[in-house]
Structures are given as structure tokens and as C-alpha cells.
C-alpha positions as CSV (number, residue, x, y, z in Angstrom):
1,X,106.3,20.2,185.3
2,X,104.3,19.2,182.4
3,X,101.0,20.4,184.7
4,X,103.2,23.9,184.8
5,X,103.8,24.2,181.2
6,X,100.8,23.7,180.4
7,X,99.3,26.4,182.6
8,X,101.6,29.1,181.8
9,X,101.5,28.6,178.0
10,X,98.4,30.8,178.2
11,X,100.3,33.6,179.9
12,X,103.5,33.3,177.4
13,X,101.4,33.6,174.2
14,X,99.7,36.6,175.6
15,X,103.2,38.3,176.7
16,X,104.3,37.4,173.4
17,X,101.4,38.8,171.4
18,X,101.9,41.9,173.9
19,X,105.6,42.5,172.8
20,X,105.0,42.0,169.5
21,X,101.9,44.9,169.2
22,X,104.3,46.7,171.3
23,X,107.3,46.8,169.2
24,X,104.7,47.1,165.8
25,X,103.7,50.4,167.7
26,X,107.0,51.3,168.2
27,X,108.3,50.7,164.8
28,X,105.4,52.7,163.5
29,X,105.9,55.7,165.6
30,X,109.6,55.4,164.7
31,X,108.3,55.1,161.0
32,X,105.8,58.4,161.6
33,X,108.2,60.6,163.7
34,X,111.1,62.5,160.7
35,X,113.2,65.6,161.1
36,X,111.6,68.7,160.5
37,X,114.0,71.9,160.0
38,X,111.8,75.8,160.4
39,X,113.8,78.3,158.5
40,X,112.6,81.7,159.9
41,X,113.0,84.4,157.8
42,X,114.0,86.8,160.8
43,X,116.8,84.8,161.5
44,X,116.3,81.6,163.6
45,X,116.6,78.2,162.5
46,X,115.3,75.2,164.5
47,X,115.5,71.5,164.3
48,X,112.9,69.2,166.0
49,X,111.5,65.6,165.5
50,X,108.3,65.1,165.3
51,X,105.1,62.8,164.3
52,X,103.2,65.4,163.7
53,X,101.8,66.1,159.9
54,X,99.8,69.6,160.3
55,X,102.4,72.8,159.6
56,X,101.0,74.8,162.6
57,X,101.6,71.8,164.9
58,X,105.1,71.8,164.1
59,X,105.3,75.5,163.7
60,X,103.4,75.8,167.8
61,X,106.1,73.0,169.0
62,X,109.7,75.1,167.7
63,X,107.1,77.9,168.6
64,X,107.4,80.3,165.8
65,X,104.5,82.0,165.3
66,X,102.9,83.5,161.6
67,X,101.0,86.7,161.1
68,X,99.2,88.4,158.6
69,X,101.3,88.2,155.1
70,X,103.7,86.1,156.7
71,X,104.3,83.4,154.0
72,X,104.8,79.9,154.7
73,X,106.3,76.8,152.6
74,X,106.9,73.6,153.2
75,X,109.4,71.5,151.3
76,X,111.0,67.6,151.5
77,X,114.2,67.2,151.6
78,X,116.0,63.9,152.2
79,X,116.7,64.4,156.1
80,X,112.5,65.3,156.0
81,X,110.8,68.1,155.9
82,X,112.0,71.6,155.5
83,X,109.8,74.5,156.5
84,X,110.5,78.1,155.3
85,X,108.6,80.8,157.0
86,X,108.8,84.1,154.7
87,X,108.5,87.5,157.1
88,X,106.2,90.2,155.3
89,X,107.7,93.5,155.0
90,X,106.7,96.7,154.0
91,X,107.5,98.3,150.5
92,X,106.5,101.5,149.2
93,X,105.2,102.3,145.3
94,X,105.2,104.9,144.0
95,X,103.1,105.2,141.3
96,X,100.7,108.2,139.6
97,X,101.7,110.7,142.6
98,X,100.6,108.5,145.3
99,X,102.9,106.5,147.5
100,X,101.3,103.0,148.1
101,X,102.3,101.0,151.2
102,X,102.7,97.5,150.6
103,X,103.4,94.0,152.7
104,X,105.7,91.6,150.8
105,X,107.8,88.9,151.9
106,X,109.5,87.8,148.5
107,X,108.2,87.3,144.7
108,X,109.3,89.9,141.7
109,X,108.6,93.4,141.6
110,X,106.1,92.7,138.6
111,X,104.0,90.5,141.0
112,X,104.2,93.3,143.4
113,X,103.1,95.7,141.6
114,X,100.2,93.3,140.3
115,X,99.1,93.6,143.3
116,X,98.9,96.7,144.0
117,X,96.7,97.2,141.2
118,X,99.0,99.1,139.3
119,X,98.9,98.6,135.6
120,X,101.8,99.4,133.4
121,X,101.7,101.4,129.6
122,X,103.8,100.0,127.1
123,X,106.5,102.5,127.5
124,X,106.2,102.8,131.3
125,X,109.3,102.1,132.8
126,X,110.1,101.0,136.6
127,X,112.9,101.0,138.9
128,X,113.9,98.4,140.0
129,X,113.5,95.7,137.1
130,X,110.4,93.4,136.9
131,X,112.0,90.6,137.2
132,X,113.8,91.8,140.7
133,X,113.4,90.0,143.7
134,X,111.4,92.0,146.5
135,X,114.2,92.8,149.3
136,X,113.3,94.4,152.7
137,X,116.6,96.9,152.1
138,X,115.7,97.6,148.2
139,X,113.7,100.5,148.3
140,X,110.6,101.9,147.2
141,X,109.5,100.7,143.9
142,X,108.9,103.1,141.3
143,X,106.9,103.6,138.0
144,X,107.3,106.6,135.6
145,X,104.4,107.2,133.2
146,X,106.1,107.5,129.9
147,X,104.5,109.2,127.2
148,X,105.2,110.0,123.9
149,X,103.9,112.7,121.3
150,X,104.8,114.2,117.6
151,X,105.0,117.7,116.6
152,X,106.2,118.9,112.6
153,X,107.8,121.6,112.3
154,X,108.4,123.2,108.9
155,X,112.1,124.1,108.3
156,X,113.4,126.7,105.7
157,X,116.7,125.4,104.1
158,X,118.1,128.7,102.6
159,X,119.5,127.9,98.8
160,X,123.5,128.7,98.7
161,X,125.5,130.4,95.8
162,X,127.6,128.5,93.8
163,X,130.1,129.7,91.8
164,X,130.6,127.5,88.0
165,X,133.7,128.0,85.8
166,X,132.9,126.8,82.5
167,X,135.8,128.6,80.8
168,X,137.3,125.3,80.2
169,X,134.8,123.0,78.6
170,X,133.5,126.1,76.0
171,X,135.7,128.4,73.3
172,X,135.8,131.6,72.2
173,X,137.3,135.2,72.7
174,X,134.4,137.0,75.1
175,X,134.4,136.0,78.4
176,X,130.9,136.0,79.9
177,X,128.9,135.4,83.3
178,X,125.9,135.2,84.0
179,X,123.5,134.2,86.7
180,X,122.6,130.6,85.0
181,X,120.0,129.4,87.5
182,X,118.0,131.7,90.4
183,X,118.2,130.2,94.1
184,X,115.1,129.3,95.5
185,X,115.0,128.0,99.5
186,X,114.0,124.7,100.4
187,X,111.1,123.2,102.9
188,X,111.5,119.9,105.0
189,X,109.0,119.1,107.5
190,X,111.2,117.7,110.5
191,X,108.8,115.1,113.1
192,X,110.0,115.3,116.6
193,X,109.3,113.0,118.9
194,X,108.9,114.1,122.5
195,X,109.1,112.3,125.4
196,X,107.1,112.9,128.3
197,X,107.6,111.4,132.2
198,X,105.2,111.5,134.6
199,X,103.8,114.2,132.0
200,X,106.5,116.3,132.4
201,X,108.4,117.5,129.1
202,X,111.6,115.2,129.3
203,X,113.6,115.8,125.6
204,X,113.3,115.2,122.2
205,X,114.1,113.2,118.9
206,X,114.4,113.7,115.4
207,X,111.6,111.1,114.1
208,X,111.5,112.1,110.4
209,X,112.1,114.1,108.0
210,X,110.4,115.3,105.0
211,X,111.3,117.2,101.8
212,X,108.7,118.8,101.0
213,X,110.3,121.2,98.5
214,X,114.2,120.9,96.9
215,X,116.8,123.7,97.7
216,X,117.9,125.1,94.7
217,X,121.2,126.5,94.7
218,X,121.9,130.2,93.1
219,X,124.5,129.5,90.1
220,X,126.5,132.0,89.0
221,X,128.4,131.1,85.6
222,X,131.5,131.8,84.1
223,X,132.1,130.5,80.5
224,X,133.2,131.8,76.8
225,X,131.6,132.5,73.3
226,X,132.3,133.7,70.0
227,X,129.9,136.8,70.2
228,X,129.8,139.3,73.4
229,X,125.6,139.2,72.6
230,X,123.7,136.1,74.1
231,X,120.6,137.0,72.4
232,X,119.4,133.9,70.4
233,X,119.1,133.9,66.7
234,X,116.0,134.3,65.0
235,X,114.4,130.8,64.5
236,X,115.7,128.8,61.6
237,X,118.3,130.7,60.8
238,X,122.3,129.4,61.3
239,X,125.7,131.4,61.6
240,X,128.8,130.3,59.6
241,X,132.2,132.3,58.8
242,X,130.6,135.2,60.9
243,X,127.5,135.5,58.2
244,X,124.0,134.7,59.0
245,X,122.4,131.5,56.7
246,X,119.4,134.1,56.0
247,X,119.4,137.6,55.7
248,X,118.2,140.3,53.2
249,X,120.2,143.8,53.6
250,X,124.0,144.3,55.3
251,X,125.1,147.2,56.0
252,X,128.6,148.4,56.4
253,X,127.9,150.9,59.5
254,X,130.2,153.0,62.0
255,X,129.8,151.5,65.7
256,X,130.9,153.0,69.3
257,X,130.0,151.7,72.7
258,X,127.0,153.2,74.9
259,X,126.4,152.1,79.0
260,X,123.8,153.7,81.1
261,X,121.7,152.2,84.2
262,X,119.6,149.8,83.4
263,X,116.0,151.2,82.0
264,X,114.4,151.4,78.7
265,X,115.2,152.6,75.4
266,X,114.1,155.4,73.1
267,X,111.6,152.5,72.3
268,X,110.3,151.8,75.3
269,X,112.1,148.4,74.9
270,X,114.7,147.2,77.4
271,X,118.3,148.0,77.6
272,X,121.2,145.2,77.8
273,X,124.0,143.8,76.4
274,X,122.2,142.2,73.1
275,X,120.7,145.8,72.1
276,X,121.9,149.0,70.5
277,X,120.9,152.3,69.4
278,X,120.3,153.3,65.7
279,X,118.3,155.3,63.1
280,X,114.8,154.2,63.5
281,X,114.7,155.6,59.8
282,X,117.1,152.7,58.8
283,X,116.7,150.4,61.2
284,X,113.2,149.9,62.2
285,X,112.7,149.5,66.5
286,X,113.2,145.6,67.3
287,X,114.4,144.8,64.6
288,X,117.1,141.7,65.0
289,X,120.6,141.8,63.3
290,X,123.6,140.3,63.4
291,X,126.9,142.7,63.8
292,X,130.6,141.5,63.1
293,X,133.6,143.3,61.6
294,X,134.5,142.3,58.6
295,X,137.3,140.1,59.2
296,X,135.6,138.2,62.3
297,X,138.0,140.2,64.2
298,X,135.4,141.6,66.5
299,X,131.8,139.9,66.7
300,X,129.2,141.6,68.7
301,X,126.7,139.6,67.9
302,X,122.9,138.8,67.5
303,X,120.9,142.8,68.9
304,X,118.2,144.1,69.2
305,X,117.1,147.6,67.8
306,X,115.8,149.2,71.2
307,X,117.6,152.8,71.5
308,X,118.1,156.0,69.6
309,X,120.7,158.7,69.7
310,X,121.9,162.4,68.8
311,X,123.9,160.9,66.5
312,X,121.2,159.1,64.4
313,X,120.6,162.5,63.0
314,X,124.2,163.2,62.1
315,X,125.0,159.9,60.7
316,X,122.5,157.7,60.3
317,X,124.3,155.0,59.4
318,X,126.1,154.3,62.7
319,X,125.0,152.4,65.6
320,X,125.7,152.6,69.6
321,X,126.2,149.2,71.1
322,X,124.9,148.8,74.7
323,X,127.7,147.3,77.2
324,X,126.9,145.9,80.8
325,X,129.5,148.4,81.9
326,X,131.4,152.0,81.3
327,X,134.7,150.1,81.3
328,X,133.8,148.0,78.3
329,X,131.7,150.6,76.6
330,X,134.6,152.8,76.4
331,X,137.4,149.8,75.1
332,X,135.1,149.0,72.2
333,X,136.4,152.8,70.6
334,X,135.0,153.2,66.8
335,X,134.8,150.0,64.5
336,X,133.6,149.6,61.1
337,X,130.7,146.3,61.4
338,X,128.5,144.7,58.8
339,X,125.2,144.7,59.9
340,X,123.1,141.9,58.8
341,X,119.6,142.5,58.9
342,X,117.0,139.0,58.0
């Protein structure tokens, strides 16, 4: 026995050191082979286990095969590795009147279009978003060319016509109106923006807007004074009590009332309420005076020597005062005035 043992220790140690290499190598092919899951993008899904470490090893065993633009990604996951294989499809852009045939198999529409070379304006827009995911169903992707441009236009703003009572806020007997301020039209120069797509004419928007000129309304005026004559008096010189601060002759004349179209006088001077006809003998042509009644009943006012008459020859010491119509001419009858002369 012990001869036996002695001779088949040899053989045990070498069985021994056999099974233990052995079950090494197994426990390191058990350690090297993991789960590996292909995700095809066309569908199909498989599940193998496997030593192997190169991607188209794996990819031959589930037999999947990859073509041009196919994309292909490998990921771990805790049951091993997960491989996603990404079929390229093909999506149109249209972009610049072409149509440009593309191969995608995912990223965002911006990466697509990066791609295809095509480089966006700051106001370009594109349908779908950038940020979109590239779908096989989504459609083609397109870009519109947006463009922008100013025009001014000059714009007439016509004045209006306002009417202004001032009746209220002045006194006195004689109603007057008068055209207190002329109109005169207005000029803004309006900006447009226009919007242009694909260089087609596409709308437009008030940009700016600039006032070049003010509109000035017509003002027509309505008030009261003392006198029916808005001439001005001579400068320096006041009325009080119906009697001018200055003067050096009055004379106690006969007046009536006078209207004809508007022209010139006897003088060659104007015609208007504020002037009246006279003796040039006594009353020199443009000479200013001052004509009231006596009492302050009646004030016509500050006129102007402008006009003569048939009368002057008559009676030289009367005087025709011009009205700004028949009507009134013919209510002012005969009065007895002083006439003030400075």
C-alpha cells in the first residue's frame, strides 16, 4: 500500500493541478461572457451572451447587419451591455429653392441642417423647431429666408377747423369773429418695415414715426369788445371814458353805414371794418381816429381814413362807416359821433 501511494501521488497532484486550471478557465470565461441586448431601430430586439468585446462580433452573431449612415451605440447597463443600432432615413430640406435629400437616423433638426451646409440669417425661420428631434414620419424640413427692409413715406396730416367761443371770458356790447389763427397741414414721415420671405413681399409694420412739421389747426373765434373796430390804437396812446389819452382836434360829425365787396378805397387803401369814408379836405387819407357817440352809447371805434363819397361834397363834415356786411351797414341808420383825431 504504502509502495501504491506513493506511486500514484504523482498522478493525483497532476489531476489536481488539471481541475484546478480547468475550473480557473472556467471561472474566467464565466467572468468574460455578459448579456448583451441589440436594440434595432427597425424593430427587432435580441438578447445573446457572449465573450466577445468587438461591436461587429456581437452585431454578426444576433446577425444584424449596419449600412452606410446606420448609427451605432453602445451603452452599459447593469444586466451588461446594451447596443442601439440607429436606422438612417431619408429627410428632405428644403432650403433656397432646392430640395436637399438627406440620410438621418436621429439628432436635432439644427444638426441636420448643419450638415447639409445650410446656414441660417438671423431672422431665418425653420419649420420644424431646431431643437426637434429628426423623425422618419416628420417631414421635410424647411427654411424661409427672412428679410427685412425700410421705406419712409411722407404723410400729409390735413389741419382741422376749430371753432372757439370766447364770449364768456371777454365783455362788451359788439359781438365779433374772427379767424384768430390760419390752418396750416402737418408732415410726419411714417418708417415701414417690410418683411420679405423667400424674397417675396410678405406684409408690413409701422416702425416709426416722425413729425417733421406740427398741424396747425384753423381757429375760428368768437368773442366781445367795447368797440365794433379791431384796429389797434396808435402807439402810446390809451382809451378811458370813450376819449383817447392824446388827441388834437374832435369833431362832432354826422355818421351812416357803407358795405361794398371787399376792394380798395377812393385812396387806394383797403376796405374793412376799421375804415370809413370822409372829406379828404377834412380828414386827410389814413389818417387814424377814434369815433364814439357822445354818451358811449355807440363806439365804433379806432378807423382808418381810406374812402370818399358823394356826400363829402354836400356835407363835409359826415363820415360813412364801412361794415363787414349790408345787414349791419343798414342797422347803424344816422348817429351823431365825436371824432377824435391825434
Amino acid at each position: 500500500m504504502r509502495r501504491w501511494a506513493v506511486a500514484a501521488a504523482p498522478r493525483a497532484g497532476a489531476v489536481c493541478a488539471a481541475s484546478a486550471a480547468l475550473w480557473g478557465m472556467l471561472c474566467l470565461v464565466a467572468a468574460l461572457v455578459q448579456t448583451v441586448t441589440v436594440y434595432d431601430s427597425a424593430g427587432d430586439v435580441f438578447t445573446i451572451r457572449s465573450a466577445a468585446v468587438e461591436t461587429a462580433e456581437v452585431l454578426a452573431m444576433t446577425g444584424v447587419e449596419t449600412a452606410d449612415g446606420d448609427s451605432v451605440i453602445v451603452e452599459e447597463t447593469e444586466e451588461g451591455l446594451a447596443i442601439f443600432v440607429g436606422r438612417a432615413f431619408a429627410v428632405s430640406v428644403l432650403a433656397d429653392g432646392r430640395e436637399i435629400e438627406m440620410e438621418a437616423n436621429g439628432g436635432t433638426v439644427e444638426e441636420l441642417l448643419a450638415r447639409a451646409g445650410v446656414r441660417l440669417g438671423a431672422d431665418d425661420e425653420v419649420t420644424p423647431a431646431l431643437d426637434t428631434e429628426v423623425r422618419e414620419e416628420m417631414g421635410p424640413v424647411r427654411v424661409t429666408r427672412v428679410a427685412y427692409r425700410e421705406k419712409t413715406v411722407a404723410r400729409r396730416v390735413p389741419y382741422t377747423v376749430e371753432y372757439r367761443d370766447d364770449t364768456e371770458v371777454t365783455e362788451g356790447k359788439y359781438l365779433h369773429e374772427e379767424l384768430f389763427q390760419t390752418g396750416r397741414d402737418g408732415l410726419v414721415d411714417t418708417v415701414w418695415r417690410m418683411r420679405y420671405c423667400d424674397g417675396r413681399y410678405a406684409g408690413s409694420e409701422l416702425a416709426d414715426s416722425v413729425v417733421r412739421e406740427e398741424m396747425m389747426p384753423e381757429i375760428h373765434r368768437t368773442y366781445r369788445t367795447n368797440a365794433i373796430s379791431l384796429v389797434p390804437a396808435p402807439e402810446g396812446i390809451t382809451v378811458e371814458n370813450n376819449v383817447p389819452s392824446s388827441y388834437t382836434t374832435v369833431y362832432s360829425m354826422r355818421s351812416t353805414g357803407y358795405w361794398s365787396p371787399r376792394g380798395r378805397g377812393a385812396s387806394g387803401l383797403g376796405l374793412y371794418c376799421g375804415t370809413f369814408a370822409c372829406n379828404p379836405d377834412v380828414i386827410p387819407y389814413g389818417t387814424k381816429v377814434y369815433v364814439t357817440s357822445e354818451d358811449g352809447s355807440f363806439v365804433y371805434g379806432w378807423a382808418i381814413a381810406t374812402d370818399t363819397g358823394t356826400f363829402a361834397i354836400t356835407n363835409p363834415m359826415q363820415i360813412d362807416l364801412f361794415y363787414e356786411s349790408y345787414a349791419e351797414s343798414a342797422a347803424h341808420g344816422v348817429k351823431q359821433v365825436n371824432v377824435y383825431i391825434p
